[in-house]
MITOR-894967 format. One record per residue: residue number from 0; residue in one letter; z, y, x negated of N, C-alpha, C in turn. Coordinates in steps of 0.2 Angstrom, whole numbers. Layout:
N
(pt NUM "a" (Z Y X) (Z Y X) (Z Y X)) ...
This chain:
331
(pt 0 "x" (-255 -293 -238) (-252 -294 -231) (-246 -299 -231)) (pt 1 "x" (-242 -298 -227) (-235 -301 -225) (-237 -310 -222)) (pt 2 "x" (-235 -314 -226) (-237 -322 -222) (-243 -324 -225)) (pt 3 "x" (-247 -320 -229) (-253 -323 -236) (-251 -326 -239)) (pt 4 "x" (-252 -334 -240) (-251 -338 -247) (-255 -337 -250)) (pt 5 "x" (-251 -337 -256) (-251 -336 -263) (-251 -341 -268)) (pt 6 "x" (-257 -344 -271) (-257 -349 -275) (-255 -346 -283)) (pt 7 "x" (-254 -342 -282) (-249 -340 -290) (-244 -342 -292)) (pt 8 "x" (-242 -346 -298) (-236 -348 -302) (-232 -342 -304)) (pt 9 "x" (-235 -338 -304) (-232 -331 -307) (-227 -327 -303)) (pt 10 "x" (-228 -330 -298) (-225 -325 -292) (-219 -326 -290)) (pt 11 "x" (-213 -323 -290) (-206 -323 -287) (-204 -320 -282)) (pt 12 "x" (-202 -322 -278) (-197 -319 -271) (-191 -314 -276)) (pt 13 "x" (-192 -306 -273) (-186 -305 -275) (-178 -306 -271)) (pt 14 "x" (-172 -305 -276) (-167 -306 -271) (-167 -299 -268)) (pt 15 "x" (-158 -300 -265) (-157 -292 -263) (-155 -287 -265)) (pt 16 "x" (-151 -290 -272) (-151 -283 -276) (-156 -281 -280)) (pt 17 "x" (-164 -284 -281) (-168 -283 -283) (-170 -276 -278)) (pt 18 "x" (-171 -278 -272) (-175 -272 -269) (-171 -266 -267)) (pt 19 "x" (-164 -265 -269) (-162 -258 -267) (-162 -251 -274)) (pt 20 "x" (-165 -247 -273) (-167 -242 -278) (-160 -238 -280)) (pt 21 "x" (-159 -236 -287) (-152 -234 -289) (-154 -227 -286)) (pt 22 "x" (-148 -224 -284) (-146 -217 -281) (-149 -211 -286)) (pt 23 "x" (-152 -206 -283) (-154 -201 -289) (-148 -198 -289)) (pt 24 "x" (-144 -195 -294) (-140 -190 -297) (-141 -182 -296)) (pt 25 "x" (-143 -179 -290) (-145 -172 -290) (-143 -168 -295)) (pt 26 "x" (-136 -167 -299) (-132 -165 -304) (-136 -165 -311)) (pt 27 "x" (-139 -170 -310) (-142 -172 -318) (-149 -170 -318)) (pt 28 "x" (-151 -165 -324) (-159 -162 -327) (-163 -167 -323)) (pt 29 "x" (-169 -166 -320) (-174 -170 -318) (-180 -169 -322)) (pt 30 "x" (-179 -169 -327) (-186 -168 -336) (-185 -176 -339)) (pt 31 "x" (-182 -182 -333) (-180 -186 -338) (-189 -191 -336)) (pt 32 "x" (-191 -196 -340) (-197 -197 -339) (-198 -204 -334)) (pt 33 "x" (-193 -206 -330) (-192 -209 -326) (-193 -207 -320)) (pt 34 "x" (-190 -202 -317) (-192 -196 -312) (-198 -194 -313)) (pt 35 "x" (-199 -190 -319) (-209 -188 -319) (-213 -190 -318)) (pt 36 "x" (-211 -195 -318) (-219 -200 -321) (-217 -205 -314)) (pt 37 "x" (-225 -206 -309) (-225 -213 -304) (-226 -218 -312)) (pt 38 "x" (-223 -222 -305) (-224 -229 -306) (-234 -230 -307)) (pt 39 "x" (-234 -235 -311) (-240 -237 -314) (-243 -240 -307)) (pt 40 "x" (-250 -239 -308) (-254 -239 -300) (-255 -248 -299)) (pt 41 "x" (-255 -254 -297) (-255 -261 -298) (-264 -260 -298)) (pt 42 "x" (-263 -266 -301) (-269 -270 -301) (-274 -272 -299)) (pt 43 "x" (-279 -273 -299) (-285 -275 -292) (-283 -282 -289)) (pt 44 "x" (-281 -287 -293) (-280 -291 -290) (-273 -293 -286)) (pt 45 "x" (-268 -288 -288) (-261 -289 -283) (-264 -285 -278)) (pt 46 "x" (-259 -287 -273) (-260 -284 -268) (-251 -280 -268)) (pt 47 "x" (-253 -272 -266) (-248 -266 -265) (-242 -269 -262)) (pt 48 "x" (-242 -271 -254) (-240 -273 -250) (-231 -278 -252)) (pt 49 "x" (-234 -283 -257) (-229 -288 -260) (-224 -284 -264)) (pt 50 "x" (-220 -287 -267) (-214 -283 -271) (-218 -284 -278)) (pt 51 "x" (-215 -281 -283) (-218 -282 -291) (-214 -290 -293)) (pt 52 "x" (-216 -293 -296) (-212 -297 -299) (-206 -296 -305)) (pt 53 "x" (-200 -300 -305) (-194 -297 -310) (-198 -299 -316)) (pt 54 "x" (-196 -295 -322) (-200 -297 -327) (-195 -301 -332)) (pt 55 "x" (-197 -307 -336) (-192 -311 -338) (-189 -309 -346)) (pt 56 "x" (-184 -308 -345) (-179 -310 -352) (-177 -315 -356)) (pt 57 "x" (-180 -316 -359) (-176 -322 -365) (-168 -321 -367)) (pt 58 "x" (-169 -315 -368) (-160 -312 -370) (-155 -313 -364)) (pt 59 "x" (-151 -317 -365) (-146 -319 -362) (-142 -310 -359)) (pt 60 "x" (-140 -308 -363) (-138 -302 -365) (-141 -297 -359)) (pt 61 "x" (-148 -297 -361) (-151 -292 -357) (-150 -292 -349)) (pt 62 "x" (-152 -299 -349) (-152 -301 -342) (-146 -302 -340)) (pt 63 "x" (-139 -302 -341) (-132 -300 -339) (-134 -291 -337)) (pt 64 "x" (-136 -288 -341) (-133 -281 -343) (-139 -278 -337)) (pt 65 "x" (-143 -282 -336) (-147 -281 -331) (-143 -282 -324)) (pt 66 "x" (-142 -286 -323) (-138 -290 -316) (-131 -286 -317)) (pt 67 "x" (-128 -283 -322) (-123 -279 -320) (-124 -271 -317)) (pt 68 "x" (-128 -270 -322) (-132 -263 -320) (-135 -263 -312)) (pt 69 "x" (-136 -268 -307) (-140 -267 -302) (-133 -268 -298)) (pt 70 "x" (-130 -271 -301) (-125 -274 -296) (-118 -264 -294)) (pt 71 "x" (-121 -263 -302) (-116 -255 -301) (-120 -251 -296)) (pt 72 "x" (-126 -251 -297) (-131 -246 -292) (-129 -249 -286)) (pt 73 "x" (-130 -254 -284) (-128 -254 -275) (-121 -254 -273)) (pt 74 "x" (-115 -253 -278) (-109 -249 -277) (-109 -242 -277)) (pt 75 "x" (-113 -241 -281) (-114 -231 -281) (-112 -228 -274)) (pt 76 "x" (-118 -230 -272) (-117 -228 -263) (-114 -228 -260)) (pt 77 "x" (-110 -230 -259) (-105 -231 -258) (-98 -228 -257)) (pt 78 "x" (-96 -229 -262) (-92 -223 -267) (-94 -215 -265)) (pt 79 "x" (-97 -217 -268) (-103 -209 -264) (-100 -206 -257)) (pt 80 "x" (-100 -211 -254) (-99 -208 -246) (-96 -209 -243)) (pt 81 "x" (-91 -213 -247) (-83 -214 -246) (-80 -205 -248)) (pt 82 "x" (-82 -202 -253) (-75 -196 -257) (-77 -193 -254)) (pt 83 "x" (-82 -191 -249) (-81 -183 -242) (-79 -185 -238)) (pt 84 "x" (-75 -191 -238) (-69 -193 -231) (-63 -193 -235)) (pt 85 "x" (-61 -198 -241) (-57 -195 -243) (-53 -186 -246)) (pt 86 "x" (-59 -184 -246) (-56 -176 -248) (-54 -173 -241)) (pt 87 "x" (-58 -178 -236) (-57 -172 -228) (-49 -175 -226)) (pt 88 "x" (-46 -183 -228) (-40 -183 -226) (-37 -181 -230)) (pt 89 "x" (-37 -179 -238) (-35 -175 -244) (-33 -168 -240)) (pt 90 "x" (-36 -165 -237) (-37 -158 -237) (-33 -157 -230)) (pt 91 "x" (-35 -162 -225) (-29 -161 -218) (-21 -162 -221)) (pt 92 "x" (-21 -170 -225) (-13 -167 -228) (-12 -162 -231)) (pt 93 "x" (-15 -157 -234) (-12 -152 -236) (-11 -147 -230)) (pt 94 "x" (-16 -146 -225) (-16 -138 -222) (-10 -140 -217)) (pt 95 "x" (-8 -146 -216) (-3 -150 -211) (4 -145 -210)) (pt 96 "x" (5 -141 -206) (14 -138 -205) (17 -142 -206)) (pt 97 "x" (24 -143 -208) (29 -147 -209) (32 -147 -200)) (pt 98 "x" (32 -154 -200) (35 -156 -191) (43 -151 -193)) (pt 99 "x" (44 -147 -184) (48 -144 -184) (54 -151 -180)) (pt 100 "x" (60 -147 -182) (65 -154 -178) (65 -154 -172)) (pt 101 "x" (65 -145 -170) (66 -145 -162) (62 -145 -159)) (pt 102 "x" (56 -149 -160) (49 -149 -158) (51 -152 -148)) (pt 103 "x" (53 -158 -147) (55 -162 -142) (59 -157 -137)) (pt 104 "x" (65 -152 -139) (68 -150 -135) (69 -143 -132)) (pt 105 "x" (62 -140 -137) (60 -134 -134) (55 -137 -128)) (pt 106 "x" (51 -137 -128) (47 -138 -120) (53 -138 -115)) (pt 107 "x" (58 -142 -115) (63 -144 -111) (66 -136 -109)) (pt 108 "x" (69 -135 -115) (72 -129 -114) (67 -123 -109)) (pt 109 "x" (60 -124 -114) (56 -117 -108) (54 -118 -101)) (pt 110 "x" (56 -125 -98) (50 -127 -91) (61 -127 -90)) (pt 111 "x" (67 -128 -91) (70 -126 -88) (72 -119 -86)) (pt 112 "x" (70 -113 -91) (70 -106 -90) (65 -106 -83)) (pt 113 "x" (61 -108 -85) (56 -106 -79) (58 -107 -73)) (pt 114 "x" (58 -114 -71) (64 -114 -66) (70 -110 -64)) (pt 115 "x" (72 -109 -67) (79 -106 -66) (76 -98 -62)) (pt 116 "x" (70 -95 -65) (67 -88 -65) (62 -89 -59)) (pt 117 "x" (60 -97 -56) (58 -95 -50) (64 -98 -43)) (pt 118 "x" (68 -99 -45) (73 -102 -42) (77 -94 -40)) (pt 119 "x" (78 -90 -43) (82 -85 -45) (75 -79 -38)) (pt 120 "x" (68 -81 -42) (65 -75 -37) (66 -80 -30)) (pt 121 "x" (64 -84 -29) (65 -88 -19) (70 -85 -17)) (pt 122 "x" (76 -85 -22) (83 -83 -18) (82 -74 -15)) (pt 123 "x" (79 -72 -21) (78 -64 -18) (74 -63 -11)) (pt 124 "x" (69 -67 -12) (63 -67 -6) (68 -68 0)) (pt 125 "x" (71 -75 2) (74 -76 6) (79 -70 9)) (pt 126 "x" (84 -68 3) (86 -63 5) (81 -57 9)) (pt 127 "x" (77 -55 8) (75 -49 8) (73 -51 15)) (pt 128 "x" (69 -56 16) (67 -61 24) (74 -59 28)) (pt 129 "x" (80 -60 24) (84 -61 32) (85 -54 34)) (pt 130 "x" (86 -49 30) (86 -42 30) (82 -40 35)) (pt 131 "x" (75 -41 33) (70 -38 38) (71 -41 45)) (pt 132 "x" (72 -47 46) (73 -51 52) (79 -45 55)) (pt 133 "x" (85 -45 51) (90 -43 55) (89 -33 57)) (pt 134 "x" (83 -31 53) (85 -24 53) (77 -24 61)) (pt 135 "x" (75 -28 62) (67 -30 68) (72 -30 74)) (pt 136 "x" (78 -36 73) (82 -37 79) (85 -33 80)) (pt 137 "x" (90 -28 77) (93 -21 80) (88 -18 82)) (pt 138 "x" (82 -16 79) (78 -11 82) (76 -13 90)) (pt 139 "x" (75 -21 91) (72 -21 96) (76 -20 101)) (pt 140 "x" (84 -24 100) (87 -22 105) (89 -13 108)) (pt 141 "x" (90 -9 100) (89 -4 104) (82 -1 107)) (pt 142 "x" (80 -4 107) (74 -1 110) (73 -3 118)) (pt 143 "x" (76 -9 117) (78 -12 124) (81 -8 127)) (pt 144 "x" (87 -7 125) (93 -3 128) (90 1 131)) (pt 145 "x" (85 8 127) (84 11 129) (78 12 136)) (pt 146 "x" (76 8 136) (69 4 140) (75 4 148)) (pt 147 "x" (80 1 146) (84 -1 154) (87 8 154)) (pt 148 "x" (87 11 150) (93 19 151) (89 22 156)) (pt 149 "x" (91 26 160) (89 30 164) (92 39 164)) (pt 150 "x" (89 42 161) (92 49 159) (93 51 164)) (pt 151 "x" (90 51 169) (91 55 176) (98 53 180)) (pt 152 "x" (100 45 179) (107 42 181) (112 43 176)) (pt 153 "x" (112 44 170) (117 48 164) (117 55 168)) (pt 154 "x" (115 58 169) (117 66 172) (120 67 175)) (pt 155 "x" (117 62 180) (122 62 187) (129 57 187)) (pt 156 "x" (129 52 181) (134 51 180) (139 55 176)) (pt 157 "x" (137 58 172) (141 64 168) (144 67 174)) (pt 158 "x" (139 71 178) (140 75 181) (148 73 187)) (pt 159 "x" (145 68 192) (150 66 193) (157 65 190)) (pt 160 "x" (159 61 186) (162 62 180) (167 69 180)) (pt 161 "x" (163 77 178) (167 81 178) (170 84 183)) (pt 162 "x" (165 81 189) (168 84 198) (174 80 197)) (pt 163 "x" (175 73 196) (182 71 197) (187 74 192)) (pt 164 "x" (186 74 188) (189 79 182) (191 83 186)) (pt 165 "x" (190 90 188) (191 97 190) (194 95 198)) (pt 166 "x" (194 89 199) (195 88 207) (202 84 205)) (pt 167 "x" (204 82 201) (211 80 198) (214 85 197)) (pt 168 "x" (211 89 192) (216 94 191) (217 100 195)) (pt 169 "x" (214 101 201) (215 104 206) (221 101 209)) (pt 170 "x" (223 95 212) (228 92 214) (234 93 209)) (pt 171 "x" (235 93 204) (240 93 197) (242 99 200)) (pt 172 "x" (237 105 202) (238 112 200) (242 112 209)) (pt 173 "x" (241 109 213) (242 111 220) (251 107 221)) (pt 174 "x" (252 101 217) (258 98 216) (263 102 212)) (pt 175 "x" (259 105 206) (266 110 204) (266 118 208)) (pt 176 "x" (262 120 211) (263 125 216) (261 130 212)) (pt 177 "x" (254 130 207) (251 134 204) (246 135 205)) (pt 178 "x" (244 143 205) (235 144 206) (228 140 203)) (pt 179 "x" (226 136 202) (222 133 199) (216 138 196)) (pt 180 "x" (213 142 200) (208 146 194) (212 152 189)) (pt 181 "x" (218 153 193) (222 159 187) (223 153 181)) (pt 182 "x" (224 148 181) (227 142 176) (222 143 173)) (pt 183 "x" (216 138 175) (211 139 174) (206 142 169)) (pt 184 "x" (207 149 172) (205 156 167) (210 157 159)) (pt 185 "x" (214 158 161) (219 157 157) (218 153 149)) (pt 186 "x" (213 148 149) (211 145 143) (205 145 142)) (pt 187 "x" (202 154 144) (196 155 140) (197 160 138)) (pt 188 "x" (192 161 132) (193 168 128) (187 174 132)) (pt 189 "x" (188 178 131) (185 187 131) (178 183 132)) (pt 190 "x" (175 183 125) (168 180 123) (165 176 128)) (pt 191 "x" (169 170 129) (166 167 134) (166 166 140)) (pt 192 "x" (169 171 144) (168 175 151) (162 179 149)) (pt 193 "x" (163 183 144) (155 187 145) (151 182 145)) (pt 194 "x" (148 178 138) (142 174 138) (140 172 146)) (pt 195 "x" (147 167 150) (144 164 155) (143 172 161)) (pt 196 "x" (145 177 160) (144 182 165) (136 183 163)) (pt 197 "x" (134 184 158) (126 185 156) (123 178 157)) (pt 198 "x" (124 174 158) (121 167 159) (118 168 166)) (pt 199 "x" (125 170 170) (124 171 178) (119 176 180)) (pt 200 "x" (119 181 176) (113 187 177) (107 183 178)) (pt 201 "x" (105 181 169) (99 179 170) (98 175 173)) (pt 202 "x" (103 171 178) (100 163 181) (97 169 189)) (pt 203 "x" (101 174 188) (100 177 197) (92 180 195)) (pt 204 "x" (91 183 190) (82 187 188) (77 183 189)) (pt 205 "x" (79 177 186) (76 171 184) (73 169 191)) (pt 206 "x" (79 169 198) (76 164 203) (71 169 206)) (pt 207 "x" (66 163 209) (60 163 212) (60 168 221)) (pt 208 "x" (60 172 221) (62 175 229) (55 176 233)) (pt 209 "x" (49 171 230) (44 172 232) (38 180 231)) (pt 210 "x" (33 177 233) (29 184 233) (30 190 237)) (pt 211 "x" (31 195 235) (31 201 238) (27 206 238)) (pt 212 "x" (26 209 231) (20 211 228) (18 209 222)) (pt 213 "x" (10 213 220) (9 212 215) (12 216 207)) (pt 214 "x" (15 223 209) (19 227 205) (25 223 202)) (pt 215 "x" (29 220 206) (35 218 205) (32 211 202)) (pt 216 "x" (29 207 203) (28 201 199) (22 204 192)) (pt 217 "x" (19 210 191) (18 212 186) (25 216 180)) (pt 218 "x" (30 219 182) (34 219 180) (39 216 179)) (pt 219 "x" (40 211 184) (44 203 180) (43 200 174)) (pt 220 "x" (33 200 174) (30 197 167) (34 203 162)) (pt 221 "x" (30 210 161) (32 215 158) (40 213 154)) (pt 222 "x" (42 212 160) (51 211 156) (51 207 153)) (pt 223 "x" (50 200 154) (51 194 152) (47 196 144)) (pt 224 "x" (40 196 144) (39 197 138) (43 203 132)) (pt 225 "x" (43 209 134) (48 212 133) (56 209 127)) (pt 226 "x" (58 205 133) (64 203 129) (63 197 124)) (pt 227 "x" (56 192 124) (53 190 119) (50 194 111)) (pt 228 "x" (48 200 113) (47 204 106) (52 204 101)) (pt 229 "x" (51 203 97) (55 205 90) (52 209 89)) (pt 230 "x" (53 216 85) (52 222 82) (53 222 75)) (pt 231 "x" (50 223 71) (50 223 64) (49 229 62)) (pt 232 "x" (58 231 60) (62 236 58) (59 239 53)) (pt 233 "x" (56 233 46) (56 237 41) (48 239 41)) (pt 234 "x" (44 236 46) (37 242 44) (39 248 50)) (pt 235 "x" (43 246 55) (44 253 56) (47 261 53)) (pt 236 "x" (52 256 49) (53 262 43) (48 266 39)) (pt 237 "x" (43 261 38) (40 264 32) (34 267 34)) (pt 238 "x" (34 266 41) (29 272 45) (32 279 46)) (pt 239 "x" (38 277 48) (41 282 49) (42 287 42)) (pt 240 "x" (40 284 37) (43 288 31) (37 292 31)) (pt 241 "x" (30 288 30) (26 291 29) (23 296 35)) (pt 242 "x" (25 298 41) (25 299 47) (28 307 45)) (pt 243 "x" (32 307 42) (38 312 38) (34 315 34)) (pt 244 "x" (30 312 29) (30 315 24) (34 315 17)) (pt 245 "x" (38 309 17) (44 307 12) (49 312 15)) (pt 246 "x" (51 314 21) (59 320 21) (60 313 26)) (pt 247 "x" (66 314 30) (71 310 33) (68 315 42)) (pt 248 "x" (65 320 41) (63 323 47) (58 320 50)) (pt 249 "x" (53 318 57) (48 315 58) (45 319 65)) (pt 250 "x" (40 320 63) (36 326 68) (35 322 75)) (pt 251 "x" (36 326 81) (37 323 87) (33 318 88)) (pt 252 "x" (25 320 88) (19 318 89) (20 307 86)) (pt 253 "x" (26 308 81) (28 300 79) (31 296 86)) (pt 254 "x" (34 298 90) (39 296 94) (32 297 100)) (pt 255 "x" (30 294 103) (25 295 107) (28 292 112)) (pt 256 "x" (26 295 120) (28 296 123) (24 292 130)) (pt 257 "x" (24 293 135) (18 289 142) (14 292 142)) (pt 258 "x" (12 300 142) (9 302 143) (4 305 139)) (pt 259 "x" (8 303 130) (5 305 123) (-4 301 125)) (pt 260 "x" (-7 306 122) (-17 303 120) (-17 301 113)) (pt 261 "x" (-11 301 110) (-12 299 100) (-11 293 104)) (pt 262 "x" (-12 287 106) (-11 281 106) (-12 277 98)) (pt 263 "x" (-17 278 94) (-19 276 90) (-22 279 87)) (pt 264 "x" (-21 279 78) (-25 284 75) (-30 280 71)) (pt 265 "x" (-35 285 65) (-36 281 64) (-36 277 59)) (pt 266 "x" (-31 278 56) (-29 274 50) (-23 267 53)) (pt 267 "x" (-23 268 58) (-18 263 62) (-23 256 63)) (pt 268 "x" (-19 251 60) (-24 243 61) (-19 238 63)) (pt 269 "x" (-19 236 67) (-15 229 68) (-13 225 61)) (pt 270 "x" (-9 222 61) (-10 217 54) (-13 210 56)) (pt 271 "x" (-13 205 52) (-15 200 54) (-11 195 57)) (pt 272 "x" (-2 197 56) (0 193 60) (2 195 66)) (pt 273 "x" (0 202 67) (3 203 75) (-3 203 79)) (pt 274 "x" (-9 202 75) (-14 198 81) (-14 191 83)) (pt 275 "x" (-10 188 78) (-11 180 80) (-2 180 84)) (pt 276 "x" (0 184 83) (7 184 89) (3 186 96)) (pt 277 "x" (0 191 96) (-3 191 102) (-6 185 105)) (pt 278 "x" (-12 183 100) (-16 176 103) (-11 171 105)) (pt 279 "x" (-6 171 102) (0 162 104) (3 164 110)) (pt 280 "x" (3 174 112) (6 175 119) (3 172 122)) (pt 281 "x" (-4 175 123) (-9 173 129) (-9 165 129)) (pt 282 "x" (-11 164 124) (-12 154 124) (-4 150 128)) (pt 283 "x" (3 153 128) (7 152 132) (7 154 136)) (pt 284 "x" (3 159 138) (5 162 146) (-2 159 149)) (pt 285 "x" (-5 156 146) (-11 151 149) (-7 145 152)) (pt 286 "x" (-5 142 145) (-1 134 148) (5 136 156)) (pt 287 "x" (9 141 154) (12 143 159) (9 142 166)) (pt 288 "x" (3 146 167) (2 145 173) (-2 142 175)) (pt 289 "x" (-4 133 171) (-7 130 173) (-3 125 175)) (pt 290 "x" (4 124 173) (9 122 175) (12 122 181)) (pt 291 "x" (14 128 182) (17 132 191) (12 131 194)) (pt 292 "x" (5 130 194) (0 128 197) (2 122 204)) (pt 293 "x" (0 123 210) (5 117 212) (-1 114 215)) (pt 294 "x" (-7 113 212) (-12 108 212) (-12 103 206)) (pt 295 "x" (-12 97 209) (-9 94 206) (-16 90 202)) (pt 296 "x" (-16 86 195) (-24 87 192) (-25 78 195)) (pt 297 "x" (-29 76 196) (-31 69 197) (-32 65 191)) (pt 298 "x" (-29 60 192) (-28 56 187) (-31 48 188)) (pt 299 "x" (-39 49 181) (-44 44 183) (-41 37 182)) (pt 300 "x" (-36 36 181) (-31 29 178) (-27 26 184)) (pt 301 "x" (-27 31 189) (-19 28 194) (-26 23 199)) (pt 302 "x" (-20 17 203) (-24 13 205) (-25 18 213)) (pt 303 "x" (-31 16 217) (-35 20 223) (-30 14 228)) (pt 304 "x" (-23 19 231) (-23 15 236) (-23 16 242)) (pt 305 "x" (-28 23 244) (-27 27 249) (-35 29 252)) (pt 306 "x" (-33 31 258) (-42 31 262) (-43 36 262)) (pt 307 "x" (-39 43 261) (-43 48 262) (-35 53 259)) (pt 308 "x" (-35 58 256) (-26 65 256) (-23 63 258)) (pt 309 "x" (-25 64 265) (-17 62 271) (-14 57 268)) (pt 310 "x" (-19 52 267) (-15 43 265) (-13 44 259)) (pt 311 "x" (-16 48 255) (-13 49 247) (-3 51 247)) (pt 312 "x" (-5 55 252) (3 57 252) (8 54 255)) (pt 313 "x" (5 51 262) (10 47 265) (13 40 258)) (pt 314 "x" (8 39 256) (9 32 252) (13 36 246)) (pt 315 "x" (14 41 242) (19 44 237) (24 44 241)) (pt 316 "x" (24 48 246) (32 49 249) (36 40 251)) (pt 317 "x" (33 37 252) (34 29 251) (34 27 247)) (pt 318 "x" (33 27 241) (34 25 234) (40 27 233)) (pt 319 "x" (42 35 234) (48 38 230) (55 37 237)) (pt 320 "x" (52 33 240) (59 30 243) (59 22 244)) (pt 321 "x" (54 20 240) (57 12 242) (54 8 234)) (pt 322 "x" (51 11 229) (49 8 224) (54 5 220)) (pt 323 "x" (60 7 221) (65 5 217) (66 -1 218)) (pt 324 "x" (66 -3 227) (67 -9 230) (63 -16 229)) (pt 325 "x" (55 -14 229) (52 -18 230) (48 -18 221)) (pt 326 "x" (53 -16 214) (48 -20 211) (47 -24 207)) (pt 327 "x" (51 -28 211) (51 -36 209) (45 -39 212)) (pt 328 "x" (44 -37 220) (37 -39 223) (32 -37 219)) (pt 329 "x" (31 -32 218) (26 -29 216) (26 -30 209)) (pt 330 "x" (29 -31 206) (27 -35 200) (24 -42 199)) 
């Protein structure tokens, strides 16, 4: 045990290079008899625990070659585990790139391209910003514009307009002592007397003379529709051929008459687009006359400012003469 005196003469303290073990040599056979063999077991009288003592040399020689030998083993280790650092800085100098020159002045160069290519997109943004601002503010003012227009005041100012017109040149024509509608005529063609002479018919068919009978407003519709038909020449023809029998002659019974009972045979079928031209008649003669309807429909969004009809109307006929006036109040 450690701190036991020892009255033994024999016994030596070892130093330090005494107590460090030389390196094994993995590299080297392990049949050598040094390695195989333990150490010899100690004595009954030593005790394990203490070191062995150095055993003594007389030979000057020995004892150098000894103290050289101990002194190379605690170098070994050394050495040892020094050469796998030096091989790892060995091995970095070699894998090492050679330094490029323009190492310093490229970065400079790329973060100034960069620049330049986000400097270059802002300018577009902005541009395209002012664009859209400029193409929002025309629109709104025409929008505006139109918002103040009042088409019913352009009509009557046109209108106006061409009454002075024809009221001027009435006076020109009266001052050189000329007929003003013989002048007048004079600058239109053939064509356009008829068109306007057919304009005037159908404007006089057209007016409303009130009800008189039911016959007459069933043959008004009649007409009306009437001159809406297109007639589709080429399936006419081709009835007619077959009507014939391929000659250019076509038996009476084809030409049917008011009082003909061939109305329909039976090989005769509507197609499928003269029945959906019938349905779009009826669906516009629907809207038609819900239009001319002079029931007027009630509308659940206008504000209730009336106590009963009568007041509904009195108060409209007062809006359509004084709204104009008051809608600065009333806003």
């Amino acid at each position: 045990m450690v701190g036991k005196k020892r009255t033994r003469a024999s016994t030596k303290i070892p130093t330090t290079s005494d107590n460090i073990p030389a390196p094994v040599d993995e590299s080297q056979p392990t049949d050598s008899p040094a390695l195989n063999h333990p150490d010899p077991a100690p004595a009954d009288d030593e005790d394990p625990d203490l070191p062995k003592p150095k055993r003594q040399h007389n030979d000057n020689t020995d004892t150098g070659h000894s103290q050289s030998s101990s002194t190379d083993n605690t170098k070994a280790p050394e050495e040892e585990s020094s050469q796998p650092f030096a091989a790892a800085a060995q091995a970095m100098d070699t894998d090492q790139p050679p330094a490029e020159a323009d190492s310093s002045s490229k970065p400079t160069t790329t973060a100034a391209s960069r620049l330049a290519a986000q400097m270059e997109r802002l300018a577009k943004l902005k541009a395209s910003r002012a664009e859209a601002e400029r193409l929002n503010r025309k629109e709104v003012h025409a929008v505006d514009r139109k918002e103040k227009e009042n088409p019913k005041a352009e009509i009557r100012h046109a209108k106006k307009k061409r009454e002075a017109e024809i009221l001027q040149m009435q006076q020109n024509a009266k001052k050189e002592g000329v007929d003003y509608e013989r002048a007048r005529a004079i600058e239109y063609t053939v064509e356009s007397v008829e068109r306007w002479e057919e304009k005037r018919q159908e404007k006089k068919e057209r007016a409303n003379t009130g009800f008189s009978d039911h016959n007459q407003i069933a043959a008004k519709a009649y007409g009306k529709r009437i001159k809406e038909l297109k007639p589709n020449l080429v399936s006419y023809n081709e009835q007619r051929i077959v009507a014939g029998g391929g000659s250019d002659e076509v038996d009476d019974g084809f030409y049917r008459g008011a009082d003909s009972l061939a109305y329909a045979g039976v090989d005769s079928k509507a197609s499928p687009a003269a029945i959906e031209r019938v349905a779009r008649d009826v669906e516009k003669a629907h809207e038609m006359r819900g239009k001319s309807s002079r029931r007027r429909a009630f509308n659940e969004d206008d504000d209730v400012t009336y106590v009963n009809e009568r007041n509904m109307n009195f108060n409209k006929k007062i809006s359509r003469a004084y709204d104009k006036y008051t809608a600065d109040i009333r806003a």
